[in-house]
C-alpha positions, 0 to 999 in steps of 0.5 A, spaced: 375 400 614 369 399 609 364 398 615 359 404 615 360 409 622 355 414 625 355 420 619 360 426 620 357 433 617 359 436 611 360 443 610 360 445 603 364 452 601 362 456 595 359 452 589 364 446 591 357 441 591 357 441 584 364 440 583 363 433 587 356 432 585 357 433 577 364 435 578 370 431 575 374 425 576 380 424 579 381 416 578 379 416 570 371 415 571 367 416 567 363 424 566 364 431 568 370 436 566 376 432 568 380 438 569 375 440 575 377 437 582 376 438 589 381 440 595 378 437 601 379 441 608 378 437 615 378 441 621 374 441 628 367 446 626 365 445 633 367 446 639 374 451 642 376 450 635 371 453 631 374 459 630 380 458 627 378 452 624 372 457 620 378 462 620 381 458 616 377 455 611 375 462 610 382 465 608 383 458 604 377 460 600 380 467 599 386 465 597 383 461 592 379 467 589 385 471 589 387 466 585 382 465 579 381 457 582 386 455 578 392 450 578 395 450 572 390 448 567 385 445 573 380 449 577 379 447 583 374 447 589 373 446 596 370 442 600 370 443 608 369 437 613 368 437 619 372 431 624 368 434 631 361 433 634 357 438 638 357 433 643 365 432 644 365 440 642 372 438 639 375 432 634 371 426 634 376 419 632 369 416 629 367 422 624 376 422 623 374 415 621 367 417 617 372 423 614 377 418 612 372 414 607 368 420 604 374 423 602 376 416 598 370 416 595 369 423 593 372 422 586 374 429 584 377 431 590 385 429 589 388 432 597 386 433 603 388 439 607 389 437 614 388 435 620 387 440 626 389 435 631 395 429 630 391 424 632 385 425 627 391 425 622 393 418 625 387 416 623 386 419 616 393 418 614 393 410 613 385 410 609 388 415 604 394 411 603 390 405 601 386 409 596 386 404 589 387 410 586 392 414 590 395 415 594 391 421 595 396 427 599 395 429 605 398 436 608 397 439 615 398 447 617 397 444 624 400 437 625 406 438 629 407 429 633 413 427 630 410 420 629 407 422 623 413 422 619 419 420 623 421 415 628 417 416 635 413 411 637 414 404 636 411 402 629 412 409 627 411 414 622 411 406 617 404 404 620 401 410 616 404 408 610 401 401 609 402 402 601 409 403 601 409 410 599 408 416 603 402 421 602 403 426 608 406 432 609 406 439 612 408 446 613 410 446 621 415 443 624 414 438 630 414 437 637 421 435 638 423 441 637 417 445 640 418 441 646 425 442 646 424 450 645 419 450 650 425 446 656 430 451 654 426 457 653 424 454 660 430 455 664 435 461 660 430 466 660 425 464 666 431 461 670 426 455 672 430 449 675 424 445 675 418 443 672 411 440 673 408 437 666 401 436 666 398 433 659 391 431 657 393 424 655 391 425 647 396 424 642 399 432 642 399 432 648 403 426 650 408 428 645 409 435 646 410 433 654 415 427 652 419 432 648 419 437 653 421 431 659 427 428 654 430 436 654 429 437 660 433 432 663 438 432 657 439 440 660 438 439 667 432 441 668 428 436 674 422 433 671 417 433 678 412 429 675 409 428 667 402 426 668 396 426 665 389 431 667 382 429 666 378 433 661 372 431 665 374 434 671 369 440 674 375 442 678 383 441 679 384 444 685 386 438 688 390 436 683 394 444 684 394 442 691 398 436 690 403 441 685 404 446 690 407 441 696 412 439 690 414 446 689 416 446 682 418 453 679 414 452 672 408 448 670 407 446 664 401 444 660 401 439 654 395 438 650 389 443 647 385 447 649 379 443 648 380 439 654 378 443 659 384 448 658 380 453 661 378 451 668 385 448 668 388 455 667 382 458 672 384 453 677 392 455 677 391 462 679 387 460 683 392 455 688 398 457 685 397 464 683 398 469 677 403 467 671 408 472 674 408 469 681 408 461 679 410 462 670 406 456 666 407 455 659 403 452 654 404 449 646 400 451 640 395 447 642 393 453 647 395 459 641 389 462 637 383 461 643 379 468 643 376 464 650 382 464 653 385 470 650 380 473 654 381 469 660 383 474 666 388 468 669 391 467 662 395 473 662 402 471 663 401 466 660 408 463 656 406 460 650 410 456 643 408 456 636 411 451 631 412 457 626 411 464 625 405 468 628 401 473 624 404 479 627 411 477 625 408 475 618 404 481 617 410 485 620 415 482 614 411 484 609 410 480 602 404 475 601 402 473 607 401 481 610 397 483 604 393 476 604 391 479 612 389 486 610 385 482 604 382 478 609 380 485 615 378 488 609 373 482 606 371 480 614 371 485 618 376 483 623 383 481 624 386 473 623 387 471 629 390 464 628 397 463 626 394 456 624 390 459 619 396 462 615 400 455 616 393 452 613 393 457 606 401 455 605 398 447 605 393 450 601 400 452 596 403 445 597 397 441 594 396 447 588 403 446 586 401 439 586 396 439 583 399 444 577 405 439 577 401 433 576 396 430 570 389 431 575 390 423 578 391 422 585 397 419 584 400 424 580 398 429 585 401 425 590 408 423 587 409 431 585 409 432 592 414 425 595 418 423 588 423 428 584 425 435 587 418 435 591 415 442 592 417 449 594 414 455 594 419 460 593 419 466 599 417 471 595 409 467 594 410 464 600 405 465 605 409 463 612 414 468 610 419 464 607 421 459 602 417 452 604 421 446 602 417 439 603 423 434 604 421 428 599 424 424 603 420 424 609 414 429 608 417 435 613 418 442 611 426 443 611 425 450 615 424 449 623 422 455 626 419 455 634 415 462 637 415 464 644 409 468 646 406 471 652 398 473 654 399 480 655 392 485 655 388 480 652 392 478 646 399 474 644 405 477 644 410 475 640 416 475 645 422 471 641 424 466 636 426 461 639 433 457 637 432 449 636 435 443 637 
């Protein structure tokens, strides 16, 4: 785990260089102002997932503007880190591992907001938990595999947490009850009887199509097939070919974008036909896109979030709609990315840490998993309600699933979908 690996990039926001330079310890050493720390953001800066990653990092930034720097009696700074490489164009498992080391060594960042995708997290979690020093706290916006907090694969979530003592949390809900949501939505809104599930054999994916599979035999739904597309693949005519002698009433594709999801939408269309013909539905992991947005064979295309998307929450007013017209008005554009909201409200969890602790990693981290925990109250909350962490397990209290559909070229807010 102390072995070196191939170096990850390193983006540095606003004067966080001095901060991790100059800037103060969180471990007790020696030098600089101890009340100065740094929150470490870990997202893919390359690849489909650039622009919701730098979205938010962007609006994290602004919120902490908004906010003087402060927690309490401490500034703090960020300091972004990219976990993808230019030649994987999305998250990378030996710079998740670089990262993991860095954020370590780094003595004045105490937390890490992050990650983007559940199997980096699997990798980052377990080296932040043996942190000397720590734990020192992780809290995704994007995470949704429920091995990391709960009972799911064998070993887990106990293999992230070698120390004894939790450090992760996040702000969304999980994969079983997006899964679940999806299977549903499935068959009482589409009247599907049968499903198809393609998933891209990552750790996201494979969990949002185990817990679609689980639902929907539990509901009666046929479960066709539950197999695995190859990213690297030019084209999966063949493999729609194969679909279209099994006659599903529904395709559904677990996984990310990232993996060559929009050659697999292209290719859909192309044997099957329209999404209004042949319905096809996504998770999360296809939401925030603008490539795919503008996808022509994209439209229909059913999706799920596990929250509440930026038009609900600008719709309901409050925190989360003014930080987005503070956002359009300081860059130019819309927030695009429902993540990126979620990504501000870990932003709040680690602040609120931070405000509660004496500035060590451990005290950071116990804010967050001993006592009450942390809440942030529905009025400041930037997911539009009140943001609970169980102290118990590092899950956030509220379970909210959205169902969207691609129309003209955006995601359209459908429904909020009941949970189980």
């Amino acid at each position: 785990m102390k072995q070196p690996i191939r170096v990850a990039a390193v983006v540095v926001l606003g004067a966080v260089a001095l901060a991790a330079c100059g800037g103060g310890s969180s471990s007790g050493s020696a030098g600089g102002d101890s009340k100065a720390l740094v929150i470490g953001t870990d997202l893919p800066l390359q690849g489909a997932s650039a622009d919701a990653s730098s979205s938010t990092n962007n609006a994290i930034q602004l919120y902490l503007d908004q906010v003087g720097g402060k927690a309490g009696a401490y500034s703090v700074t960020l300091k972004a880190y990219d976990d993808s490489t230019a030649a994987k164009g999305q998250w990378d498992d030996a710079t998740c591992a670089k990262n993991a080391q860095d954020h370590v060594a780094n003595t004045a960042e105490v937390a890490v907001m992050g990650t983007y995708n559940s199997g980096c997290a699997k990798i980052i979690a377990p080296v932040l938990n043996q942190d000397p020093s720590g734990p020192m706290l992780m809290v995704s916006h994007a995470n949704t595999n429920p091995g990391l907090t709960k009972t799911w694969d064998p070993g887990e979530p106990q293999k992230y947490f070698p120390s004894g003592q939790r450090n992760y949390a996040r702000v969304i809900t999980t994969d079983d009850y997006q899964g679940a949501a999806a299977a549903t939505f499935a068959a009482e809104k589409l009247g599907a009887k049968s499903i198809y599930i393609l998933n891209d054999n990552q750790t996201y994916g494979q969990g949002v199509a185990k817990s679609v599979e689980d639902k929907a035999k539990a509901i009666g739904l046929t479960v066709i097939a539950n197999e695995p597309w190859d990213s690297k693949q030019q084209s999966y005519t063949a493999l729609f070919n194969k679909i279209k002698a099994a006659k599903p009433d529904m395709i559904y594709l677990a996984g990310i974008y990232d993996n060559n999801g929009g050659q697999l939408v292209k290719d859909k269309v192309a044997v099957l036909g329209d999404n209004a013909t042949l319905p096809m539905m996504a998770p999360d992991g296809f939401t925030g896109y603008p490539e795919l947005q503008k996808l022509p064979q994209a439209e229909g295309l059913y999706l799920s979030f596990t929250g509440l998307t930026v038009d609900q929450l600008k719709a309901g007013g409050g925190a989360a709609a003014k930080l987005l017209d503070d956002y359009k008005a300081k860059y130019g554009k819309d927030l695009t990315s429902s993540f990126a909201l979620y990504g501000v409200a870990a932003t709040q969890v680690i602040l609120a840490a931070i405000e509660k602790s004496d500035g060590t990693r451990k005290s950071v981290n116990d804010a967050v998993f001993t006592g009450e925990g942390i809440t942030i109250p529905a009025d400041k909350s930037l997911t539009g309600k009140e943001i609970k962490i169980d102290p118990a397990t590092g899950d956030v209290t509220s379970k909210d699933v959205s169902i969207l559909q691609m129309k003209g070229g955006a995601e359209t807010f459908l429904q909020a979908q009941a949970v189980s």
